[in-house]
Backbone as CSV, one residue per row, in Angstrom:
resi,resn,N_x,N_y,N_z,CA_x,CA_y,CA_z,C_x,C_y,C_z
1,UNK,-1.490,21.585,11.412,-0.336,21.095,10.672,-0.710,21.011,9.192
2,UNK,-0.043,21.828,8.280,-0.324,21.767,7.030,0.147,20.517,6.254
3,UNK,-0.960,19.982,5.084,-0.801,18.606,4.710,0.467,18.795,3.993
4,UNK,1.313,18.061,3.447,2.174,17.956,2.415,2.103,16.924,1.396
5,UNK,0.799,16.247,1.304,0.316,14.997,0.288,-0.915,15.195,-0.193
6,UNK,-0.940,14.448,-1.413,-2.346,14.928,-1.907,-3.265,13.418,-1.504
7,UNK,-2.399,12.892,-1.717,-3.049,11.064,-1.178,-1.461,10.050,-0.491
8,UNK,-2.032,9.141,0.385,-0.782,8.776,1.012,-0.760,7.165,0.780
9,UNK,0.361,6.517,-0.626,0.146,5.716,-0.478,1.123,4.568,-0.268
10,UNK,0.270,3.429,0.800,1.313,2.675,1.697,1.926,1.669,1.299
11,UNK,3.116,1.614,1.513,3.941,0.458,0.968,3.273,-1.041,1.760
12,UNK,3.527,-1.717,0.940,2.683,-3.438,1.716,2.933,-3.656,2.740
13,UNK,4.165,-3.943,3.348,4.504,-3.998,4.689,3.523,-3.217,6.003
14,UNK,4.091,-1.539,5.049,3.328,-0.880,6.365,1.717,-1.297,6.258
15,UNK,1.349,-1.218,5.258,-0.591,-1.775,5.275,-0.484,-2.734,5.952
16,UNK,0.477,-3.737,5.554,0.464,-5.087,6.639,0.665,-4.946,8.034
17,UNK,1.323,-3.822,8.339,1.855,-3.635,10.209,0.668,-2.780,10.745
18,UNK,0.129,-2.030,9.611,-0.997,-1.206,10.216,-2.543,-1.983,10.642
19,UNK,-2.351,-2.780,9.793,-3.767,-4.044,9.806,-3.617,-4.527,10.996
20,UNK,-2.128,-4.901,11.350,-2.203,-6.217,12.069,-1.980,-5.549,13.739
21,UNK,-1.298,-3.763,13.488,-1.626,-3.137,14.964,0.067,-3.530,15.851
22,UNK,0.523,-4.050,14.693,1.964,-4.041,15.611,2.863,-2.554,15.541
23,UNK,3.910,-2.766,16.407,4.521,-1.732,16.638,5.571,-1.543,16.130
24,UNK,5.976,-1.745,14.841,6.804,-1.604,13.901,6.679,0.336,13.113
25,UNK,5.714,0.593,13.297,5.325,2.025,13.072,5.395,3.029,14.272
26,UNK,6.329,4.003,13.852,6.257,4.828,14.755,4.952,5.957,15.153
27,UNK,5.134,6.501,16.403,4.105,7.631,16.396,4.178,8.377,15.739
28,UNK,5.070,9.363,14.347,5.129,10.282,13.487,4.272,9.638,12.373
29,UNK,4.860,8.432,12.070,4.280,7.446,10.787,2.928,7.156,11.285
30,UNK,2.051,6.959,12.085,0.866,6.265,12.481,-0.140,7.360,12.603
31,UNK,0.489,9.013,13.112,0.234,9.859,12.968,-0.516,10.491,11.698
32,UNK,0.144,10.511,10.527,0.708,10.365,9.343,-0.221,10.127,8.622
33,UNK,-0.196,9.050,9.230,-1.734,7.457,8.537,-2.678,8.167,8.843
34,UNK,-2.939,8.507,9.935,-4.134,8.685,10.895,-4.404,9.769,9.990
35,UNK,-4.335,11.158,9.414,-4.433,12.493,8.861,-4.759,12.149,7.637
36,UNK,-3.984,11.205,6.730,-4.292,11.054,5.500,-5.773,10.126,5.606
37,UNK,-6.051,9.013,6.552,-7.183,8.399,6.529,-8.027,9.041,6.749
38,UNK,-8.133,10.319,7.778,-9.087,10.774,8.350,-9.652,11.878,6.677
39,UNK,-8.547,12.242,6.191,-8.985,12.962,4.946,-9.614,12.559,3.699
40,UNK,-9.424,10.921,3.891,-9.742,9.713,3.221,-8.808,9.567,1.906
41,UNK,-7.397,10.665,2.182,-6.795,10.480,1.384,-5.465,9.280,1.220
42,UNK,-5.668,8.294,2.125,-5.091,7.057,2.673,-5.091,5.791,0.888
43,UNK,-4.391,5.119,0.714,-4.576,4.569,-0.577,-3.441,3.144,-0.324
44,UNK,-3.934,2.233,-0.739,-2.914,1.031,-1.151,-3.433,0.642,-2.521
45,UNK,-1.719,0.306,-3.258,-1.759,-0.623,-4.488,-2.464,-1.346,-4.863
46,UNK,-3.032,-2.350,-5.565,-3.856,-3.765,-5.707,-2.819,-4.714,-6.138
47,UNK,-1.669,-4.210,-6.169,-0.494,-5.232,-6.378,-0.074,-5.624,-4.856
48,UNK,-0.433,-4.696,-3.950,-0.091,-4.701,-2.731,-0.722,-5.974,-2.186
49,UNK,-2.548,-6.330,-2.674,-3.086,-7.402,-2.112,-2.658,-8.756,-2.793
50,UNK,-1.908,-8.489,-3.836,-1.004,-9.903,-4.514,-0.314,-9.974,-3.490
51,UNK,0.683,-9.201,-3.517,2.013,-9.335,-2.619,1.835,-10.275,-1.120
52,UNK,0.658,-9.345,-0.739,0.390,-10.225,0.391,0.138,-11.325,0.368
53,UNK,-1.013,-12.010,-0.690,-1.766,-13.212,-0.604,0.100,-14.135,-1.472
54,UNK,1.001,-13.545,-2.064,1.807,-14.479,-2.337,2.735,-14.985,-0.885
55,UNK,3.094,-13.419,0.054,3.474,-14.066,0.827,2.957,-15.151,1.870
56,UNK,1.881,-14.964,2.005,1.105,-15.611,2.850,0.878,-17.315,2.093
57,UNK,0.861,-17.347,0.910,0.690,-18.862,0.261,2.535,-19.137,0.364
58,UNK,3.520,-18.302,0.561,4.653,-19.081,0.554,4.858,-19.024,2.060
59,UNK,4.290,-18.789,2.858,4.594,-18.727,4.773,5.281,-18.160,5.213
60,UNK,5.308,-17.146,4.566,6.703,-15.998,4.909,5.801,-15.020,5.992
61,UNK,4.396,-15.118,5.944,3.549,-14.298,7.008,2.502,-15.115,7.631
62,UNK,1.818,-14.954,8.658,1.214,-15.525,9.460,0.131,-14.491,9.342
63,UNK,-1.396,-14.675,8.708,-2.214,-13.603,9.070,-3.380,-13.845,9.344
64,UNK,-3.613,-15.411,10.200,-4.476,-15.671,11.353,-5.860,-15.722,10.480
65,UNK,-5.724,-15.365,9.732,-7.043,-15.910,8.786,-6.516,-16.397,7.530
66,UNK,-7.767,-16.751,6.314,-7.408,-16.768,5.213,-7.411,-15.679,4.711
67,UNK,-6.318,-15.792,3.490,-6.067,-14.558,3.097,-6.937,-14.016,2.607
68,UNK,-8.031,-13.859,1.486,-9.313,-13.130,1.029,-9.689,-12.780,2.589
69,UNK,-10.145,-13.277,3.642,-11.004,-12.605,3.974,-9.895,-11.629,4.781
70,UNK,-8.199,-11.954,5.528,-7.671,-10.486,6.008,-7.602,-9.535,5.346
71,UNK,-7.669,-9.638,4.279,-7.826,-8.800,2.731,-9.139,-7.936,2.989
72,UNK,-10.019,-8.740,3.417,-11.057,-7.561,2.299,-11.359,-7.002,4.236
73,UNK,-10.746,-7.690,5.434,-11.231,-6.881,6.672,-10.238,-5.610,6.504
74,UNK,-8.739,-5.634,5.913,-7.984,-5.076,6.109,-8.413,-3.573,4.900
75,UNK,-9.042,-4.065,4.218,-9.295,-3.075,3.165,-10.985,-2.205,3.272
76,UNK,-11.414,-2.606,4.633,-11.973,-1.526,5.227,-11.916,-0.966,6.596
77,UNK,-10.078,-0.397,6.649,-10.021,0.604,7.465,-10.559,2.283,6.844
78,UNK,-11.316,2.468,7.871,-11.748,3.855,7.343,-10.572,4.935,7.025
79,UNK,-11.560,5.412,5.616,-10.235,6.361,4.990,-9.029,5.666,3.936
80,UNK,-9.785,4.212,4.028,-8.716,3.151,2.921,-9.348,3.394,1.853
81,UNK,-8.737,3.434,0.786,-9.207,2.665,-0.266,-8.113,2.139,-1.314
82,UNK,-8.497,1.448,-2.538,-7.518,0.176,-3.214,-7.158,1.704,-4.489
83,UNK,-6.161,0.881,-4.979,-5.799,2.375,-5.847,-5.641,1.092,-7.196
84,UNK,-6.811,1.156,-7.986,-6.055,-0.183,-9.342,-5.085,-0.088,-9.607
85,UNK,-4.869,-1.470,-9.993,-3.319,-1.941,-11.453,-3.871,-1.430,-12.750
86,UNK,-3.506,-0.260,-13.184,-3.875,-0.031,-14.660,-3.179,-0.745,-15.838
87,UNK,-3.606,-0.888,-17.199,-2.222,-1.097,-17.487,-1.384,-0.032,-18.090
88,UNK,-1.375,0.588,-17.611,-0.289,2.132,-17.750,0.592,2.374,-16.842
89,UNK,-0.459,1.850,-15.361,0.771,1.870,-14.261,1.910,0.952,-14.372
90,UNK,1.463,-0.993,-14.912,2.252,-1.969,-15.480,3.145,-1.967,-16.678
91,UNK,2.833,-0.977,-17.693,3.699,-0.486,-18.767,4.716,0.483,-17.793
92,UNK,4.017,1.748,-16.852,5.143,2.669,-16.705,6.296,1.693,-15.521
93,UNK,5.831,0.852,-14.850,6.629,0.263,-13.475,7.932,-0.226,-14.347
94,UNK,7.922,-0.767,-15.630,9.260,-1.501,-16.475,10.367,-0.034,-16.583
95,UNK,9.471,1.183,-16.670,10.630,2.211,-17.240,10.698,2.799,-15.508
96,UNK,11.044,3.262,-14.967,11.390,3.988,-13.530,12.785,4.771,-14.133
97,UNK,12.413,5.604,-13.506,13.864,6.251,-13.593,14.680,6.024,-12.982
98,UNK,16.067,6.148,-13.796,17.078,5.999,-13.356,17.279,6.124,-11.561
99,UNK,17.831,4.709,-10.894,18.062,4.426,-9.833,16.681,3.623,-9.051
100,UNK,15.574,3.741,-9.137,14.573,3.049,-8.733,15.378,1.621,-9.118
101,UNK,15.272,0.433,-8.434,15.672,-0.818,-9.409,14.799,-1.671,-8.298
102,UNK,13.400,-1.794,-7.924,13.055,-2.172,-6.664,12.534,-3.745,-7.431
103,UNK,12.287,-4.824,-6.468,11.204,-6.112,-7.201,10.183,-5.225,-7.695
104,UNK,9.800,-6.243,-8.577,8.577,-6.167,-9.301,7.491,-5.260,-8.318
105,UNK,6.863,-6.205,-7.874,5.929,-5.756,-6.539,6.329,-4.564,-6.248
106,UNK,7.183,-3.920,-5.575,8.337,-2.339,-5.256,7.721,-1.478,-6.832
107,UNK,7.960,-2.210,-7.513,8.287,-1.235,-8.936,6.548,-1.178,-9.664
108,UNK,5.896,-1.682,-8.926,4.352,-1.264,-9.162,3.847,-0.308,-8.367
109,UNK,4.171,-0.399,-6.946,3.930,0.203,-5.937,4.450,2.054,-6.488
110,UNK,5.486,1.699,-6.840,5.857,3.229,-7.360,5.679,3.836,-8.425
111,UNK,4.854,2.900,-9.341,4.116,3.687,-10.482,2.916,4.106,-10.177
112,UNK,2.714,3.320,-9.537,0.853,3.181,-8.908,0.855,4.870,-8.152
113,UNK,1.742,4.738,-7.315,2.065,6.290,-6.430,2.221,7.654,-7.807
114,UNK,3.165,7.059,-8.663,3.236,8.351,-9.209,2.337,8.353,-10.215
115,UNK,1.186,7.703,-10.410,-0.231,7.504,-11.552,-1.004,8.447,-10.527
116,UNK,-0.813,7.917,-9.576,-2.219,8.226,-8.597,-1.588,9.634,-8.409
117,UNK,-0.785,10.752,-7.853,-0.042,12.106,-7.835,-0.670,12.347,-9.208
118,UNK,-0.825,11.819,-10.417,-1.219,12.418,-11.421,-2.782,12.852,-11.643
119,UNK,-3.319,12.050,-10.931,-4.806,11.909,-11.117,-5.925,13.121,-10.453
């Protein structure tokens, strides 16, 4: 199956459903994961590990540990790695083009993606 990504990177949620092994991901999507990790071309935000540790200090998630340490177990699945907050990605996340209008958090996540496509 020929790739169609150069790096694959995951929105918080799914890093969060993939960590935690629930079944919110389908077999195409987990698939997906599985190809880009195995290529080690697999990647999450570092706004992504805010996001989490905010939801988790407001109880909107349950993640059975403290957060640093589901953090740093979750951030060595093989084939992971953290993709920085530059501040270029934080300057470009304010301009998105027309129709992007995502939260903050959303609107890093998609600069971060299209920094990292550049790199």
């Amino acid at each position: 199956m020929p790739r169609t990504f150069e790096l694959l990177l995951l929105d918080t949620h799914v890093w969060l459903w993939l960590a935690a092994g629930t079944g919110r991901l389908s077999a195409a999507t987990r698939r997906t994961i599985g190809a880009a990790a195995s290529d080690g071309l697999l990647r999450v935000a570092a706004i992504s590990v805010w996001e989490i540790a905010l939801l988790a200090s407001r109880n909107r998630i349950e993640l059975g540990r403290p957060t640093r340490e589901w953090v740093e177990a979750a951030l060595q699945a093989p084939g992971l790695s953290l993709e920085p907050l530059t501040a270029a990605i934080a300057i470009d996340s304010c301009h998105l083009p027309d129709g992007f209008r995502p939260d903050p958090a959303g609107a890093m996540i998609i600069a971060t993606a299209r920094h990292a496509d550049d790199a």
